[in-house]
N, C-alpha and C positions, 0 to 999 in steps of 0.2 A: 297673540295667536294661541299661545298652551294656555289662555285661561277661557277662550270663546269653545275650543273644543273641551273642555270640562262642562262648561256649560251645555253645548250641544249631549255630551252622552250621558250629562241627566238627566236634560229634558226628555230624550230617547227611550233613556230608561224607567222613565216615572222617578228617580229620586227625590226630586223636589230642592228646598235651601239646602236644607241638614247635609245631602247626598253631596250637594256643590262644595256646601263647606268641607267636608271630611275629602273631597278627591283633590281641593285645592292646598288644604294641608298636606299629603301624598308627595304631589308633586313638589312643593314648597323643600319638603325635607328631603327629595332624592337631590332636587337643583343645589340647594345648599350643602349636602353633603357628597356631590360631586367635585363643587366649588372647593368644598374643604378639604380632602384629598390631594386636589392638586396645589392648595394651599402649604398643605403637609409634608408634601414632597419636595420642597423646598429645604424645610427644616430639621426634617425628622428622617428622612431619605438619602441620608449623606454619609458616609463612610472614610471620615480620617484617613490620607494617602498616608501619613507616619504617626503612630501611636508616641503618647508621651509615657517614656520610661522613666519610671519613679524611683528606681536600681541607679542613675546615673551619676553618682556620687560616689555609689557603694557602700551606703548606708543607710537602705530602707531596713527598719528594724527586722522584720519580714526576711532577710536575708542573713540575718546576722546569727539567726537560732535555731538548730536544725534538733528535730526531734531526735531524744535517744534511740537508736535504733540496736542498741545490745541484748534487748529482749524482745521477745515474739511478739507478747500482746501489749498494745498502747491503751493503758487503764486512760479513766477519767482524771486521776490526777497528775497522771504523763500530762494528757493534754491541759491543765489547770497550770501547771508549773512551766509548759511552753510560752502557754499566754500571761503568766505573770514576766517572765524575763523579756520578752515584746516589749510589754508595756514599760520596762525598765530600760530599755533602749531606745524606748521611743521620745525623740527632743522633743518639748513644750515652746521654745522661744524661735522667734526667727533673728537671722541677721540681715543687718542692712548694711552693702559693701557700696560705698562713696566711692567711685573712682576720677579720679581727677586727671587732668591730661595736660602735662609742663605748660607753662607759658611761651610765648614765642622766645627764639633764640636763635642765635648769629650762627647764620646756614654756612655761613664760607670756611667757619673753621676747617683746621684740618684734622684735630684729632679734638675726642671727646672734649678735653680738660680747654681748649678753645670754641667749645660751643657751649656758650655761656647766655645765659639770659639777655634779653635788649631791655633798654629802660622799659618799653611797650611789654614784653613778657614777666617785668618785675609787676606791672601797676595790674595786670591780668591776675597774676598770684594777687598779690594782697587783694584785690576783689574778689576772689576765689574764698581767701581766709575769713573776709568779714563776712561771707555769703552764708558760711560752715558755720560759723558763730550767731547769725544770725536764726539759723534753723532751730538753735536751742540744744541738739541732741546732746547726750552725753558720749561721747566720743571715747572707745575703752584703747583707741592703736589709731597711727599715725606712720602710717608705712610707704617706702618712698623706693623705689630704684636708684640702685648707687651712681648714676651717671649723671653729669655733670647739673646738667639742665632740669633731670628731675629732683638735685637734692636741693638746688637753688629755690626751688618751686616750694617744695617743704617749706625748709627752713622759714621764708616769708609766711607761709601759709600758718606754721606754728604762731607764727607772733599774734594772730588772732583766737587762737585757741592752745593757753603754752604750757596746760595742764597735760597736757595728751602725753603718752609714752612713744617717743619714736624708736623707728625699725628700718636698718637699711640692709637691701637685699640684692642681690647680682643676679636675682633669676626673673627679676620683672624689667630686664632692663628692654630696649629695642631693638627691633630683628625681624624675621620674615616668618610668620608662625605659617603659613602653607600658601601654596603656590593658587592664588587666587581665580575666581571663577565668575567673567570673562577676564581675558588675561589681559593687562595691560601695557602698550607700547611700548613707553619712555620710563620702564622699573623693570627691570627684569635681572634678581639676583640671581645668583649661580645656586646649582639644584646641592652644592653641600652645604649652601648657605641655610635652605629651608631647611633639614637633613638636620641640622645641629641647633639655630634658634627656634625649629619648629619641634622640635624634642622640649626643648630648655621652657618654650611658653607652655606648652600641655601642662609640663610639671608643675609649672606655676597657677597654673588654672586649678589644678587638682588640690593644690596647695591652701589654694584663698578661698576658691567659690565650692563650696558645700555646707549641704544643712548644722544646724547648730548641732556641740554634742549634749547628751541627755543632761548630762551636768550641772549645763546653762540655763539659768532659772526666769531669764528676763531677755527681752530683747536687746540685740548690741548696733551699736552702728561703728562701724570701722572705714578710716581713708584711708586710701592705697590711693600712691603718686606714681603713675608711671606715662607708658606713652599709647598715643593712638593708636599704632600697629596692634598690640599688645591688649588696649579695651575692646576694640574693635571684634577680637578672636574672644575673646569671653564671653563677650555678647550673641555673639553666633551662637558659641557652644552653650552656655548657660538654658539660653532659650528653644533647646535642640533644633535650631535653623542647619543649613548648610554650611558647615565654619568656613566654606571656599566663599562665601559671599561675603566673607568680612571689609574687603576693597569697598563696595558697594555704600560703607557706611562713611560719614564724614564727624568732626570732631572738632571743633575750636579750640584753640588754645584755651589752658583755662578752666575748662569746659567743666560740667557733673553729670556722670554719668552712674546714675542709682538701680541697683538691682538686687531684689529681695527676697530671699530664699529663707522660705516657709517651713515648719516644722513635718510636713506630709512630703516634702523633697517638691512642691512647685516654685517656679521660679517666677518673680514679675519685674519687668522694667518699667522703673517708676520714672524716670529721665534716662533719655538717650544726648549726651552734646547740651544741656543746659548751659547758656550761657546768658540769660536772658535780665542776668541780674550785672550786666556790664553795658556802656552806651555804646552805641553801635560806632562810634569813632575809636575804642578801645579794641573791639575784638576781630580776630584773625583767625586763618587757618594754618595758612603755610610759614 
């Protein structure tokens, strides 16, 4: 129809071909740059509901170096000598944190030191360890939660990689890092429980997950053994998700859960729950 009335109002008009061809081009590029608009709007039209803060570590270098402000005027070499010490705080390597999630283990104990691994959560680790080893990386830490079930998990996991330096720590242990978002039925700890393990995991987050220091001249990969509750919150917070949505995530025993945190302060989840390198008769959750 839009090409018979071009035709019509050159014939009208005396334009002739030429006139036809030039009003068909016209219209050609209003249609397609209608099209493209609302093409655009799509992509380019969108406004991030939460900005990524680069600050969330507390060490974007940017933050680290505040101009002299003892004199009035900020010469050329004030600002010269601001942006050399940036750039002397600014890390070059990233880290890769391996986190590993125990193997299964005997739910009915009643205190820690009887929740011990099951044959199934021992054979979980050692596939866990040849998995590690299989990757190749050079592994600089081998760090574990001092409870029962995560040092069992190590310890196995070492035997496939027994160069590594181990690290046992009481602040990755497991607990309730914050009162979860929707709330669930059949778990419901008591609010000083959150109140005291949800202090105790922040600190441990702040502890492990942030950018390399300037120092570090190469990339590192580090394992940390601990538990689901506990990966679960890191990954929320890591990737500035909602950390109440941590419940949401699920975890196999066993499992690798890789997350790599870049020299400009982004973070990427390279594996969430990998367990993919165990046969499906071996692996578990609960």
């Amino acid at each position: 129809m839009v090409w018979k009335r071009c035709l019509l109002f050159c014939k009208n008009n005396a334009l002739g071909l030429s006139g036809f061809v030039i009003a068909s081009g016209v219209v050609l590029y209003e249609k397609c740059k209608i099209d493209g608009n609302v093409l655009a709007s799509w992509t380019t039209n969108f406004e991030p509901s939460v900005k990524w803060d680069y600050n969330w570590d507390r060490r974007d270098p940017n933050s680290l170096v505040k101009p002299d402000k003892s004199t009035e005027g900020t010469t050329e070499k004030d600002l010269k000598d601001v942006e050399n010490e940036i750039k002397k705080r600014t890390p070059t390597a990233s880290r890769h944190l391996l986190f590993i999630r125990h193997g299964q283990y005997n739910t009915d104990g009643k205190t820690d030191f009887d929740r011990y691994l099951t044959e199934l959560g021992k054979k979980q680790a050692d596939l866990t360890g040849q998995r590690l080893k299989e990757m190749g990386h050079d592994y600089s830490v081998l760090v574990s939660s001092t409870m029962t079930r995560a040092k069992q998990t190590a310890d196995i996991v070492a035997k496939s990689i027994p160069d590594v330096p181990r690290e046992e720590t009481d602040i990755l242990r497991e607990g309730a890092p914050i009162p979860p978002e929707p709330p669930i039925g059949n778990w419901r700890p008591e609010k000083n429980q959150f109140y005291q393990d949800g202090a105790r995991i922040e600190a441990a987050f702040r502890r492990y997950v942030h950018r390399a220091d300037p120092e570090q001249k190469t990339d590192s990969y580090e394992v940390v053994v601990c538990h689901a509750n506990v990966i679960r919150y890191f990954v929320c917070r890591a990737l500035q998700l909602p950390p109440e949505a941590w419940l949401r995530l699920s975890l196999n025993h066993g499992s690798i859960t890789w997350i790599t945190v870049r020299p400009s302060g982004r973070v990427g989840l390279r594996t969430l729950g990998e367990s993919g390198f165990m046969p499906a008769d071996v692996t578990s959750v609960m």
